[in-house]
N, C-alpha and C positions, 0 to 999 in steps of 0.2 A: 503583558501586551503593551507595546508604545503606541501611544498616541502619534498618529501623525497629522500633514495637514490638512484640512478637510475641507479646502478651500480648491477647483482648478485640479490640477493632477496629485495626487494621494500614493506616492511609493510607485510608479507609473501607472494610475489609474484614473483617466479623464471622469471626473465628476457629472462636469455641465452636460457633456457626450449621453455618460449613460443616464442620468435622469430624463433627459429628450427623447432618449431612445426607450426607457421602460417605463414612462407615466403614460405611454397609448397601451402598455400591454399589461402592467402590474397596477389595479386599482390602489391607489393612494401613494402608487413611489413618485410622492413630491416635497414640494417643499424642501425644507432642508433636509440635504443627504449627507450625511458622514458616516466616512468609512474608514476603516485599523485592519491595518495587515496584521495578518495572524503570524508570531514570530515560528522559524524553522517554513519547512514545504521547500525541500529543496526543490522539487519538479515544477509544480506548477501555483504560480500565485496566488493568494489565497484572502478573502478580503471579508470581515464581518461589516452589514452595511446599515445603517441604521437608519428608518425613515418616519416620515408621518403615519406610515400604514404599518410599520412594526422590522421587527430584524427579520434583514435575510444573512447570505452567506453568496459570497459571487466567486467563483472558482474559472480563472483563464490560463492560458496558455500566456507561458515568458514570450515579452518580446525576440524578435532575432532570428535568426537562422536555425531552424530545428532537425534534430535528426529523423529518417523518416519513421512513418510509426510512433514517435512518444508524440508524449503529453494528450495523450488523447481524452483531451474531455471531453467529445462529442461520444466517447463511448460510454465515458461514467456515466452523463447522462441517460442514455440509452438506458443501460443497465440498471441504475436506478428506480427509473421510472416502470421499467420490464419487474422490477419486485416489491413494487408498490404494496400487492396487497397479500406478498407471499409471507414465511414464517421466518424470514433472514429482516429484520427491522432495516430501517434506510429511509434518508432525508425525504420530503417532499420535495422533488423535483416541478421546477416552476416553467421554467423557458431558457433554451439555449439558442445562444447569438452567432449564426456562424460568419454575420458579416464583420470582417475583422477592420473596416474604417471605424467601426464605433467607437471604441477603446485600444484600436491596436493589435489585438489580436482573438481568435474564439474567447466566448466563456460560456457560463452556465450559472443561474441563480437559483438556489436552493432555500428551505425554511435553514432557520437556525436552532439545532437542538439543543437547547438548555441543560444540560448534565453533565457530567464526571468527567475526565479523558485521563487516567493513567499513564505518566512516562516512565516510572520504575518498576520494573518487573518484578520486584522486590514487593511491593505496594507495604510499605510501612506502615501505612498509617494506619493499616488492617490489623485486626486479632486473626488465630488461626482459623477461624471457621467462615469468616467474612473472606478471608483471602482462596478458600477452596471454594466459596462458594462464589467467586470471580472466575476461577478460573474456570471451573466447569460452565458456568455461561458463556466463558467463548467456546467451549469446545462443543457444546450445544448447538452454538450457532450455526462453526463450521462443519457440524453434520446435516444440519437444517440448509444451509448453503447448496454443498454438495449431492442434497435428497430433491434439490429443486428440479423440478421438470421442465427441459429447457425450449421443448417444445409447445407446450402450453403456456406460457410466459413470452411467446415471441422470440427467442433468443436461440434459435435451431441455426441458423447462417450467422451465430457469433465468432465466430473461430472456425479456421479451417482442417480438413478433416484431414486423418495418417496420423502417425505418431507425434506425441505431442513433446515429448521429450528431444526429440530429433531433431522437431520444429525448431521448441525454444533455445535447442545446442545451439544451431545454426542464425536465428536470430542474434542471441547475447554475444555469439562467437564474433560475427558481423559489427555489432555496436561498441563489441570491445575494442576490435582491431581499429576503428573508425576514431576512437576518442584516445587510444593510446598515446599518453606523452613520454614514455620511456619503456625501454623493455624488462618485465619482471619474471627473472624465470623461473617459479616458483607457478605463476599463472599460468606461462606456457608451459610446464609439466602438467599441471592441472586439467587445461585445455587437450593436450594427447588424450590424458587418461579418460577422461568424459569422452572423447572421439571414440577411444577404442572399445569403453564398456557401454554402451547404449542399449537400454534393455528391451525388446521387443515390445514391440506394442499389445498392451493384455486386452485392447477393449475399454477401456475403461475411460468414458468420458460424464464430466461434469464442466458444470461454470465453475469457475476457478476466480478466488478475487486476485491473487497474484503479490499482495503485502498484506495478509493477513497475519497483523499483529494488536498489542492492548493498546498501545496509543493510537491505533487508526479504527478503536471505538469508542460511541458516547455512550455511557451508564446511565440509569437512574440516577436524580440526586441523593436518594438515602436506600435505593431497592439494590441488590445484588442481579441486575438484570440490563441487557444490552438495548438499548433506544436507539442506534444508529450504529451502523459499520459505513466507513469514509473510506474515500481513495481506492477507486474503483479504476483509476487510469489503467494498471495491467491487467484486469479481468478478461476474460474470454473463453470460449470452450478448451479443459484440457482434461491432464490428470487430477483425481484431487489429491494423491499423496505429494504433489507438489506442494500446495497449501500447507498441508499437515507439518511436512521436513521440514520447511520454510518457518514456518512458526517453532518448532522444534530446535531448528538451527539456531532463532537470534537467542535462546535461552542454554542454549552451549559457549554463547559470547561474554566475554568481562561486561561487567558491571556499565563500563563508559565503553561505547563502543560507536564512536562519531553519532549519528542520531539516537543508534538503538541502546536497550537497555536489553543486559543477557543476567543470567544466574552462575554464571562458569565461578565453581566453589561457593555456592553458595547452599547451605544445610535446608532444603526443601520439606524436608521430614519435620524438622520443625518450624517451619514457617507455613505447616501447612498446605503448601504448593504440591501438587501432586511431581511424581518426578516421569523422565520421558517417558520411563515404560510403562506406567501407568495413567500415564498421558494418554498414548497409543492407543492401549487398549480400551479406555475409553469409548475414543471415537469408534474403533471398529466394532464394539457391542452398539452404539447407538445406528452405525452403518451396517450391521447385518455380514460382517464378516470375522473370521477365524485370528486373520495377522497379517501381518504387512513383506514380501520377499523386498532383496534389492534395498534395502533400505539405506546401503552405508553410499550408494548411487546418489539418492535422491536427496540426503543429506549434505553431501558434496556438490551435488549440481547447486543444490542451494546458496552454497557459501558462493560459488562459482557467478554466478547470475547476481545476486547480490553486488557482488566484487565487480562485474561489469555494471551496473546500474551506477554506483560509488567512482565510476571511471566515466564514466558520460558527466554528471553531475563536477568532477574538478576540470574537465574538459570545457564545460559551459562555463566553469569561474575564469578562467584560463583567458577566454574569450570574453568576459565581462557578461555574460547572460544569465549566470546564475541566480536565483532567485532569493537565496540564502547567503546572509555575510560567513558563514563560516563554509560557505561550500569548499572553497580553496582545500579549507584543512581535509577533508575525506579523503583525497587522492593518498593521504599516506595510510587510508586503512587496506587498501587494493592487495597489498603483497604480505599484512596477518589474516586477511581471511583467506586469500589462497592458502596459508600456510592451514591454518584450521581445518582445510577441506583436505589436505595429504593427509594430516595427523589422523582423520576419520578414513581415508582410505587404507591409509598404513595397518591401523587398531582393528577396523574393524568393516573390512570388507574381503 
């Protein structure tokens, strides 16, 4: 993490603004405030803050012209605070600013969770029985997620109701066209083929976090156990084998794969990792079901949605909004992870 300056605006984060603005609402945010951008977040900036009264974590929206629907941290918020005391662990949620004179734009301040954040999927630093016993914690999780009752939680008018795959076509399909800087046809064969296979609507709705992956959670610092799941901005009512593919997807990806980190060739059997299919079945004995139909769909739509998000984020560099100095470079993952997503239609749908 770089230091930046902690003095006045911090990486565009007015200081003296928001100390005026949260020493009438957070007992003790005085005195001196310094604050360090957390490196990466391509979406939405991301800021650990340090005060007299102890660390928080301040999460806003990019300056600039946004597209409609992202960055929504008024719903992470929400969302957070809605699972406060549920079985999915998640930040203390403190207070969200939606007056955007204060610093420029929304934000949200949260505790700061003290523990682990895995960026290799690989997790080296593990022995084989540490690293299954990670992995099975997320997948723990996201049964505990998807088991949540979203009506008892507040969270029943989170998402709107019909098919949720259809929805999010038509969303990602929209956000793509909207951020396109060249034509890849590779995407748009991709884009027919999700048009034309849309699989009926089974019923099946849960909260969905919508990037659930291992570096968008905090660990214990020495337990094999999850303290925090982050990055709640595309959460909403959907499917949850969206989540499932989705997670399943980035670990079909190389090794380096602009932010993410995938297992494509990589010996799971001995590194302990469970592999997909046993991935899968996991979840569905912890979810109370037999197996998953549609699945080479929901893998694809993945890559797909993915590959639009990755095209919004070089669209914003393009424009100078990006939040991230390597944002620029993603734009050239858009046309191998479409390619990813035929190779799974081709194989194995």
């Amino acid at each position: 993490m770089t230091e930046a300056n902690h003095v006045g605006h911090v990486g565009q984060l007015d200081i003296e603004n928001l100390r005026e603005y949260l020493r009438e609402i957070l007992p003790g945010f005085d005195g001196v405030v310094r604050a360090t951008k957390f490196p990466g977040g391509q979406s939405n900036p991301t800021f650990k803050v340090e005060t007299d009264a102890g660390l928080y974590v301040l999460r806003r929206q990019p300056p600039g012209k946004l597209l409609k629907s992202a960055h929504a941290v008024d719903r992470e918020f929400r969302v957070m605070r809605a699972l406060a005391d549920s079985d999915v662990p998640v930040p203390n949620v403190f207070h969200l600013c939606e007056d955007r004179d204060v610093i420029g734009s929304m934000f949200y301040v949260m505790e700061y969770c003290g523990g682990r954040i895995f960026w290799d999927a690989a997790l080296p630093e593990f022995d084989c029985n540490e690293r299954t016993g990670l992995y099975d914690e997320m997948n723990r999780v996201l049964a505990a997620l998807h088991s949540v009752d979203v009506e008892a939680v507040g969270l029943s008018d989170y998402g709107r109701p019909g098919n949720y795959f259809e929805r999010q076509f038509d969303r990602w399909h929209g956000q793509y066209r909207a951020s396109e800087l060249q034509t890849i046809d590779t995407m748009d064969q991709l884009i027919r083929w999700l048009g034309d296979n849309l699989p009926e609507d089974d019923g099946r709705v849960a909260l969905v976090h919508g990037d659930y992956r291992l570096d968008n959670m905090v660990f214990h610092p020495v337990e094999p156990r999850a303290i925090a799941v982050l990055d709640w901005e595309l959460s909403t009512l959907g499917h949850p084998f969206a989540d499932l593919a989705y997670q399943c997807m980035q670990l079909r990806m190389p090794a380096d794969s602009g932010n993410i980190s995938g297992l494509m060739g990589v010996d799971r059997a001995r590194l302990g990792i469970p592999s997909e299919r046993e991935y899968v079945a996991q979840y569905c004995e912890r979810m109370g079901i037999t197996g998953i139909d549609n699945w080479a769909f929901y893998l694809a739509f993945s890559f797909f949605r993915l590959a639009a998000i990755i095209q919004g984020v070089a669209k914003r560099a393009q424009e100078g909004n990006a939040s991230s100095s390597d944002a620029a470079k993603l734009g050239a993952f858009v046309a191998p992870l479409a390619a990813l997503a035929m190779n799974v239609i081709e194989k194995e749908s």
